[in-house]
N, CA, C and O atoms as a MOPAC input file, in Angstrom:
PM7 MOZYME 1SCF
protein

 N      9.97100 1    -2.72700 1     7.34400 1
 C      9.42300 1    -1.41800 1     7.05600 1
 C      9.11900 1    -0.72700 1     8.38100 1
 O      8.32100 1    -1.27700 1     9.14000 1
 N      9.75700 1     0.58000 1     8.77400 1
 C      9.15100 1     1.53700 1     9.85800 1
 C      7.72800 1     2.15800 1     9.59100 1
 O      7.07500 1     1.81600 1     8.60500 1
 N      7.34100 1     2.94000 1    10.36300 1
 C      6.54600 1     3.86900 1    10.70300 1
 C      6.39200 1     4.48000 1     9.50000 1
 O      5.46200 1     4.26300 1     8.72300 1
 N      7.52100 1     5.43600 1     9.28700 1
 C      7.46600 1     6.01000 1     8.48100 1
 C      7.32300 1     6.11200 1     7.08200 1
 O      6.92500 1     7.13700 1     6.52700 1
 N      7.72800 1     4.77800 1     6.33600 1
 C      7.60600 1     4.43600 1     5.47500 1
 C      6.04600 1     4.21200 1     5.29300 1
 O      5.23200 1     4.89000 1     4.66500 1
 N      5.89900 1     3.18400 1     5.94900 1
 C      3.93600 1     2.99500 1     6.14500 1
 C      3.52600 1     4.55300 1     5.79900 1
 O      2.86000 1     4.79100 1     4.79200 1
 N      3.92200 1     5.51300 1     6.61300 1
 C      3.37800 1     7.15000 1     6.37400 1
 C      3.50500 1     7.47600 1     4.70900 1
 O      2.70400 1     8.16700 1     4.08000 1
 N      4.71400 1     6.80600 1     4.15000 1
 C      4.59100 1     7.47300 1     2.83300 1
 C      3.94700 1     6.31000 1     2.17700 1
 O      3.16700 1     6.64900 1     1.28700 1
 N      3.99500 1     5.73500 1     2.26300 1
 C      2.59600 1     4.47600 1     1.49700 1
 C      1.35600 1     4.98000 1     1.77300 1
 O      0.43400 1     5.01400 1     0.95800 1
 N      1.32000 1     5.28600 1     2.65100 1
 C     -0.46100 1     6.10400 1     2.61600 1
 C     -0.68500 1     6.67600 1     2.23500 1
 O     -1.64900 1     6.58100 1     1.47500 1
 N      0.22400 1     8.19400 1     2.45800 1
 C      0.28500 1     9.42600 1     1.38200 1
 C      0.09900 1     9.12200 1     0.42900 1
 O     -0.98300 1     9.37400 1    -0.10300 1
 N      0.96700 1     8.52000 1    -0.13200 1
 C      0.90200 1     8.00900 1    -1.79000 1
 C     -0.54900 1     7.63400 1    -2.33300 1
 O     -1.29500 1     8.10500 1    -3.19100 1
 N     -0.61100 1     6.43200 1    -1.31900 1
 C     -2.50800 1     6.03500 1    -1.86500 1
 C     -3.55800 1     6.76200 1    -1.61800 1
 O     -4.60000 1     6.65400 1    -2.26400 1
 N     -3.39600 1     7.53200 1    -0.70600 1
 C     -4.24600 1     8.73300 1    -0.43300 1
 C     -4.25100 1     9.60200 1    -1.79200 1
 O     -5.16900 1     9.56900 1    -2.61200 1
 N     -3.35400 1    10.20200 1    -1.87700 1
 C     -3.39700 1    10.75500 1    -3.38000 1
 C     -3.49600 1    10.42000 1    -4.37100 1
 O     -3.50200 1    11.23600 1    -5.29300 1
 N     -3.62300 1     9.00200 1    -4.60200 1
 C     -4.07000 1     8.11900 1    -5.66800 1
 C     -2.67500 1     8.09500 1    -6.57700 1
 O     -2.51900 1     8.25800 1    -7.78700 1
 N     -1.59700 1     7.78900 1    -5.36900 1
 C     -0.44100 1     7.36200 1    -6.25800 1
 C      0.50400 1     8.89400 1    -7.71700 1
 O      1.52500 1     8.95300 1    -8.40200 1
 N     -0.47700 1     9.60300 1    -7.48500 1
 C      0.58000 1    10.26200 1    -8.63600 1
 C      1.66400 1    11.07600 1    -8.50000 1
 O      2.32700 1    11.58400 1    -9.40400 1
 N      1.86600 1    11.21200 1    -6.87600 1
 C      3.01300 1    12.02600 1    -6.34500 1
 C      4.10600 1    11.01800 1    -5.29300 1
 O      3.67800 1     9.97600 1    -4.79700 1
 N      5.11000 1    11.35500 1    -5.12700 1
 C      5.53500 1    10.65600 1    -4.02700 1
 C      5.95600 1    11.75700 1    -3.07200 1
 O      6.72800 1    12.66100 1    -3.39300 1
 N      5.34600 1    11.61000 1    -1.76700 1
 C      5.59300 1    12.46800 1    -0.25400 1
 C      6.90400 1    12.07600 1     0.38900 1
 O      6.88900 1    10.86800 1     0.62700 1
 N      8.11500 1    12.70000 1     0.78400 1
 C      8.51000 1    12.39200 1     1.71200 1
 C      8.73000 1    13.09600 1     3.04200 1
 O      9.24300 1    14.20100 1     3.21800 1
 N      8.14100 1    12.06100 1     4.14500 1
 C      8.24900 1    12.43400 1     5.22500 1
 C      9.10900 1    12.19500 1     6.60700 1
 O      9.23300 1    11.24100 1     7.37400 1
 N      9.57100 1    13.35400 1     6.55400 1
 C     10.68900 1    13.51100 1     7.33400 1
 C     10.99200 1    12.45200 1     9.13300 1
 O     10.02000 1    12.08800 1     9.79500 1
 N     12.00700 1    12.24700 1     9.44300 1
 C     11.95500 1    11.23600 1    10.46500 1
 C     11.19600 1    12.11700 1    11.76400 1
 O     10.41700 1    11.37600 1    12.36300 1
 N     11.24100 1    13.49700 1    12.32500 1
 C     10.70600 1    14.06000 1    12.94600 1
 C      8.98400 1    14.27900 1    12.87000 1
 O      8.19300 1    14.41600 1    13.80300 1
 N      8.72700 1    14.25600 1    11.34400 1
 C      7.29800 1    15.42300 1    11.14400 1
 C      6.05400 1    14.14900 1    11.61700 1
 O      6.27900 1    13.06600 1    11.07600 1
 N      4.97100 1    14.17300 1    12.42200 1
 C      4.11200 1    13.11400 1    12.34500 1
 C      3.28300 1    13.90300 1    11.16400 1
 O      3.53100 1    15.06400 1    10.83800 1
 N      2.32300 1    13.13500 1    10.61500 1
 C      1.83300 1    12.99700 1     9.44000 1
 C     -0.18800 1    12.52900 1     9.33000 1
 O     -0.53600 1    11.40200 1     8.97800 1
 N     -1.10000 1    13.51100 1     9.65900 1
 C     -2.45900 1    12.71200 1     9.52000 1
 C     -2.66300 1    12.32400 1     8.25500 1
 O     -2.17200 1    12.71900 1     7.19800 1
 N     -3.72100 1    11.21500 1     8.58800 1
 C     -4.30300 1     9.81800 1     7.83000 1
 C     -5.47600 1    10.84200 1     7.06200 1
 O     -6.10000 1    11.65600 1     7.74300 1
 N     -5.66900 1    10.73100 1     5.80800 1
 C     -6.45200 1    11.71500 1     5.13500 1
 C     -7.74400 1    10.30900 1     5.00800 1
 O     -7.78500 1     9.26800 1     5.66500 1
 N     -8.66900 1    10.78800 1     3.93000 1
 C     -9.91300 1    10.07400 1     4.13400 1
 C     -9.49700 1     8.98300 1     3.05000 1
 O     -8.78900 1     9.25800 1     2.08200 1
 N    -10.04700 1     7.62600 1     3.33400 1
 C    -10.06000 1     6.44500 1     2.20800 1
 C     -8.82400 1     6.09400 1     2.23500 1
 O     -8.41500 1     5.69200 1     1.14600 1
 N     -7.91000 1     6.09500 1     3.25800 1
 C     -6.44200 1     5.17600 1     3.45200 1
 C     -6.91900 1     3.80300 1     3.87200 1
 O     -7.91700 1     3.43400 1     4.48900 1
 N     -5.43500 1     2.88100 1     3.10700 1
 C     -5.95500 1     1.59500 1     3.55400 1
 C     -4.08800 1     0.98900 1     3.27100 1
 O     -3.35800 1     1.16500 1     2.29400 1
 N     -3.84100 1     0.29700 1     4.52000 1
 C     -2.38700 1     0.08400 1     4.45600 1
 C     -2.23700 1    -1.57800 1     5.27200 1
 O     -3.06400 1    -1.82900 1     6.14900 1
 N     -1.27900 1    -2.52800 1     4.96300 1
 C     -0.53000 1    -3.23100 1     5.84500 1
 C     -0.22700 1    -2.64500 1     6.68100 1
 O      0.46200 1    -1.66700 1     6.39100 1
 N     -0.54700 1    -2.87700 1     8.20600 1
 C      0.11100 1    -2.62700 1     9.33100 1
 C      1.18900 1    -3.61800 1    10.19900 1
 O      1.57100 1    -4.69300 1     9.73400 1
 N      1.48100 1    -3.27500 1    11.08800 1
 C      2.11200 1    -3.82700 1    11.63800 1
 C      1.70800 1    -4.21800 1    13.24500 1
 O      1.12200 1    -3.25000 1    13.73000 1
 N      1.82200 1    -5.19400 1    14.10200 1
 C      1.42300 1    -5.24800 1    15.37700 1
 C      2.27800 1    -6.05800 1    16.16300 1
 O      2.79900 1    -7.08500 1    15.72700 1
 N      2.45900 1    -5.56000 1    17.47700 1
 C      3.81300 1    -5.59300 1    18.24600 1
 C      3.23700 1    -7.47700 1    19.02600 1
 O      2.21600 1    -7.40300 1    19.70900 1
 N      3.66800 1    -8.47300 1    18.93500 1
 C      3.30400 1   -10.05800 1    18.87900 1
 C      4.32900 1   -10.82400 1    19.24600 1
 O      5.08900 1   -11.41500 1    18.47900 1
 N      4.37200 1   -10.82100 1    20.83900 1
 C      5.20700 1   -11.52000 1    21.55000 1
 C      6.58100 1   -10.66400 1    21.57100 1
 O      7.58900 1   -11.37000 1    21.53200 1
 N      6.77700 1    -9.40500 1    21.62200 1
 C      7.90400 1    -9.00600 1    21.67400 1
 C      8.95700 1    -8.35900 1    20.19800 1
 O     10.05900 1    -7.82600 1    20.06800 1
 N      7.81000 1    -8.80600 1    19.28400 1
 C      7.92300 1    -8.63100 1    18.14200 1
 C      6.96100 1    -7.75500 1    16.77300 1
 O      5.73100 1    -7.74000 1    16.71700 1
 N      7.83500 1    -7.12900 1    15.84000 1
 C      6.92600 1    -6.40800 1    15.77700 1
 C      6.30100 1    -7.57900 1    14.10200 1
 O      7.14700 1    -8.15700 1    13.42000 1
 N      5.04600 1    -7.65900 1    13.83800 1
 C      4.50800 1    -8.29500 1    12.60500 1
 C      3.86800 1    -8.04100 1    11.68200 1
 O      2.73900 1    -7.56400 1    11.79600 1
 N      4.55600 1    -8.35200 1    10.28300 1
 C      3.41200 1    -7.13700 1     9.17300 1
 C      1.99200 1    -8.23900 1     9.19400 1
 O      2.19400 1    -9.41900 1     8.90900 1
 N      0.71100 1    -7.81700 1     9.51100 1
 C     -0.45700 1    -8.28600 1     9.15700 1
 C     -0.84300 1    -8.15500 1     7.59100 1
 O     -0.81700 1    -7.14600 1     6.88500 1
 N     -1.24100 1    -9.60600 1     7.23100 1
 C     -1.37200 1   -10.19200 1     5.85500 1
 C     -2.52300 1    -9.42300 1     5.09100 1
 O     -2.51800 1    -9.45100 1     3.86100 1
 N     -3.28100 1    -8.89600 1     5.61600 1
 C     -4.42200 1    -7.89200 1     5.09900 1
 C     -4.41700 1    -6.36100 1     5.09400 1
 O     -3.72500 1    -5.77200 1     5.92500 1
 N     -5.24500 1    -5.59900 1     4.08700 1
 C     -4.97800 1    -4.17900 1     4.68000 1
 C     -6.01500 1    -3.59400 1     5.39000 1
 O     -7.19800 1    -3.90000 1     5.24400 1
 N     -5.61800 1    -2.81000 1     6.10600 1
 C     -7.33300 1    -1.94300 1     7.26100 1
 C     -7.20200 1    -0.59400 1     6.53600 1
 O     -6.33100 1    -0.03200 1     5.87100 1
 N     -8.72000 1    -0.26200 1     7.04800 1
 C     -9.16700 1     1.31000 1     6.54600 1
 C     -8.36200 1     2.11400 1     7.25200 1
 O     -8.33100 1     1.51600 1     8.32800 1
 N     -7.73900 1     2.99300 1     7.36900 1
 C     -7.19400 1     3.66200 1     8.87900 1
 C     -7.97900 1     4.68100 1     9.16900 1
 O     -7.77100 1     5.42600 1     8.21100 1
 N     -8.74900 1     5.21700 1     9.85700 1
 C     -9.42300 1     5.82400 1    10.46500 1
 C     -8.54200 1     7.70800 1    10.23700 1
 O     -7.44100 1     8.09800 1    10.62600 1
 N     -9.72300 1     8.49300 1     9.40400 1
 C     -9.15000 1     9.55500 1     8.97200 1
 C     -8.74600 1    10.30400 1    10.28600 1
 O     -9.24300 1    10.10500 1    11.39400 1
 N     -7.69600 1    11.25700 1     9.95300 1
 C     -7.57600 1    12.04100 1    11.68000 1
 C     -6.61100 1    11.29900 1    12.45900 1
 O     -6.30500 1    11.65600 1    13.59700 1
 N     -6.12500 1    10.29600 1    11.90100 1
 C     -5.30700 1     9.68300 1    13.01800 1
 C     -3.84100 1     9.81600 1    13.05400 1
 O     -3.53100 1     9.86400 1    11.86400 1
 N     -3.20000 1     9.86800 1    13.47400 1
 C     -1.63000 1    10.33500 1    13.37400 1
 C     -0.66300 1     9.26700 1    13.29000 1
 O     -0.68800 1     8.41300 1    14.17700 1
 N      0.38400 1     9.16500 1    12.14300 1
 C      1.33600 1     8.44600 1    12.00200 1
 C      2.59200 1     9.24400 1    12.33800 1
 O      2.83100 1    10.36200 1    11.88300 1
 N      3.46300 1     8.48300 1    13.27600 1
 C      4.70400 1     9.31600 1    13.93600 1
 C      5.72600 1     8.27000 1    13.57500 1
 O      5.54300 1     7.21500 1    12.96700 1
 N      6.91000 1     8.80300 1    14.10000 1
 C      8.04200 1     8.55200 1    14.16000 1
 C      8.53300 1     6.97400 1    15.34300 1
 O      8.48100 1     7.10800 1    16.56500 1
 N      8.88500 1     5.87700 1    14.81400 1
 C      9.10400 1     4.94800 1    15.87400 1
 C      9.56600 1     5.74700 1    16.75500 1
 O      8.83300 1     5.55800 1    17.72600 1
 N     10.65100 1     6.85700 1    17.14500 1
 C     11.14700 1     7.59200 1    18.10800 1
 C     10.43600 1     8.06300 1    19.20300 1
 O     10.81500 1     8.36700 1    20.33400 1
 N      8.90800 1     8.07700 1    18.47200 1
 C      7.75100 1     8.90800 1    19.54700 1
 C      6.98400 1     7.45300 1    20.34700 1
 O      6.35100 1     7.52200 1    21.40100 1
 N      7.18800 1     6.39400 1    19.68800 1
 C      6.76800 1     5.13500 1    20.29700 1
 C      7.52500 1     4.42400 1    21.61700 1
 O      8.65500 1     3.94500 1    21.52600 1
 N      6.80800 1     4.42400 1    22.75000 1
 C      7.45800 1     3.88500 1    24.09000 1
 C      7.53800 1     2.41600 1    23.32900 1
 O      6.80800 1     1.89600 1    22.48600 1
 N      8.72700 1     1.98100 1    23.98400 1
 C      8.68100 1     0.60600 1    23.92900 1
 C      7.59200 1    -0.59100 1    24.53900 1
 O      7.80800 1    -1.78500 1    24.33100 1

């Protein structure tokens, strides 16, 4: 799963699931209030989905792997 996808899994639960968002590979996307997602974290060179979900902190911006330095 990218970035982006994670972006429309949030959307989705953010809105309590009754719409589906899609967001474009360019558009970044803020974290509205009461998101809570699997992330991912970059672990030895690799990237890893973490087995739990976190709150994500409202205000925060989900982008495009494209906008991510290696």
């Amino acid at each position: 799963m990218v970035i982006w996808e994670v972006a429309v899994l949030v959307l989705a639960c953010a809105s309590g699931c009754n719409r589906t968002v899609l967001v474009s590979d360019g558009a970044p996307v803020r974290i509205g209030p009461g998101a809570r997602a699997r992330v991912y974290a970059m672990v030895d060179g690799s990237w890893v989905l973490g087995n739990d979900s976190i709150s994500l902190p409202e205000g925060y911006y989900l982008v495009s792997p494209r906008f991510v330095e290696p």
